[in-house]
C-alpha positions in Angstrom: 0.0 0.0 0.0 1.2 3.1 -1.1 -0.3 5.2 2.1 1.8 3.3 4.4 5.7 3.9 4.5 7.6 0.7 4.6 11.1 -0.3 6.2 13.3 -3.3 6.4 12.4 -5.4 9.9 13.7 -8.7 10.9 11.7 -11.4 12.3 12.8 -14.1 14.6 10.5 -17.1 14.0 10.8 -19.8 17.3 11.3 -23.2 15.0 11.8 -25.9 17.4 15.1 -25.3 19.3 16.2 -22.7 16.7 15.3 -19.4 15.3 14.7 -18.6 11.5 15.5 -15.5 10.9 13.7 -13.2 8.0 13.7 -9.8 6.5 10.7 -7.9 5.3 9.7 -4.6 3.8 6.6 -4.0 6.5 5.1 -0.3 7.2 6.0 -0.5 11.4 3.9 2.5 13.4 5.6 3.1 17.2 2.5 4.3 19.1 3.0 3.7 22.6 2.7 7.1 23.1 -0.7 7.3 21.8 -1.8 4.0 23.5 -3.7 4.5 26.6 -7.2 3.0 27.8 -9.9 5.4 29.7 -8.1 5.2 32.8 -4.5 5.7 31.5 -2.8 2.8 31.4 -1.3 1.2 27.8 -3.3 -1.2 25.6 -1.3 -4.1 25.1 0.3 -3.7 21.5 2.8 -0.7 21.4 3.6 -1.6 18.1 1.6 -2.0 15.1 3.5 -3.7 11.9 2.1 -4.5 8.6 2.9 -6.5 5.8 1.9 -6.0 3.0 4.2 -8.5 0.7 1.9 -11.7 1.8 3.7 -14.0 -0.8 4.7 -16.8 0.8 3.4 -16.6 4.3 2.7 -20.1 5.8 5.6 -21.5 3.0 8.5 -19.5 2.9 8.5 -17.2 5.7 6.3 -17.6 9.0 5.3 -15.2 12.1 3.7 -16.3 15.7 3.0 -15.0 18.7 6.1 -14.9 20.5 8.4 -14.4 18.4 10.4 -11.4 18.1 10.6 -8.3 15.6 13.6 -6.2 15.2 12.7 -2.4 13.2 15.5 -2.8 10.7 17.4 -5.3 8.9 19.9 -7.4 11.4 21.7 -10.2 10.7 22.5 -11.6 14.4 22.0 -15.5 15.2 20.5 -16.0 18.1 21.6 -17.8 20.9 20.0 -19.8 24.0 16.0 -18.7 24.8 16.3 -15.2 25.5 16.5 -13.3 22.0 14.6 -10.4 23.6 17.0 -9.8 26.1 19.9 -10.3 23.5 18.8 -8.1 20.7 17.9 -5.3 22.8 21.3 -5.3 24.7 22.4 -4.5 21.0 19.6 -2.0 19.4 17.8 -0.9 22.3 14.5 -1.9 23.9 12.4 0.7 21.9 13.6 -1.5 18.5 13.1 -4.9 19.7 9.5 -6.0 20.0 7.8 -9.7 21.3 4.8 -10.5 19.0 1.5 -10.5 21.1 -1.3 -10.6 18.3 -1.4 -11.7 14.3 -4.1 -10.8 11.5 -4.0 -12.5 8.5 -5.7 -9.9 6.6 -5.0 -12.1 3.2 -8.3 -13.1 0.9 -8.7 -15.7 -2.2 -9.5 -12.4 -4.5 -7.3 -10.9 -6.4 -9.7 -7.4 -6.9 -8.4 -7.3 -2.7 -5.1 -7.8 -3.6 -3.9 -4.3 -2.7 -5.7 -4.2 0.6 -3.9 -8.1 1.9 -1.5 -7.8 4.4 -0.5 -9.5 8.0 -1.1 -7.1 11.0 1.4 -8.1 13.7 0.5 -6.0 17.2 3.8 -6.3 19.3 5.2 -5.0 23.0 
């Protein structure tokens, strides 16, 4: 979507004992700032990311909850069950984000085509 502007992010995917790492072009929107409920606390997701490049989701490339987004392209290897803690030693907590929510916004119609994309909500 052209309304959106898009960035590099890597994605950690939890694959067994080890974790796949991939890079997509996704439109990433920071607004912890703007999220608070009626009585001032935050809603859960801080981070809202979409995708709008759908090919291959489910095949080639696969999100969860869980897993963890980085807001640029990275190319570390992570080691051990803490990637969260690791990445954000590196790039900062405010670029390192734990998947809480996916919507596969992707349809079997190719006059929607330009509207598919995953929604990933992330703290």
């Amino acid at each position: 979507m052209d309304d959106f502007p898009t960035r590099k992010i890597t994605i950690y995917h939890k694959n067994d004992k080890v974790w796949d790492r991939y890079v997509k072009e996704a439109s990433y929107r920071n607004n912890s700032i703007l999220n608070h409920n009626k009585n001032g606390n935050n809603s859960t997701d801080n981070v809202i990311i979409r995708i709008f490049d759908t090919e291959g989701y489910h095949s080639n490339w696969f999100i969860s909850e869980g897993d963890i987004v980085v807001n640029k392209e990275v190319n570390d290897v992570i080691e051990g069950n803490t990637p969260n803690t690791q990445l954000s030693k590196i790039y900062g907590k405010e670029n390192v984000h734990k998947v809480t929510s996916i919507n596969d916004l992707t349809f079997n119609d190719e006059e929607l085509r330009e509207l598919m994309h995953i929604k990933i909500g992330a703290v």
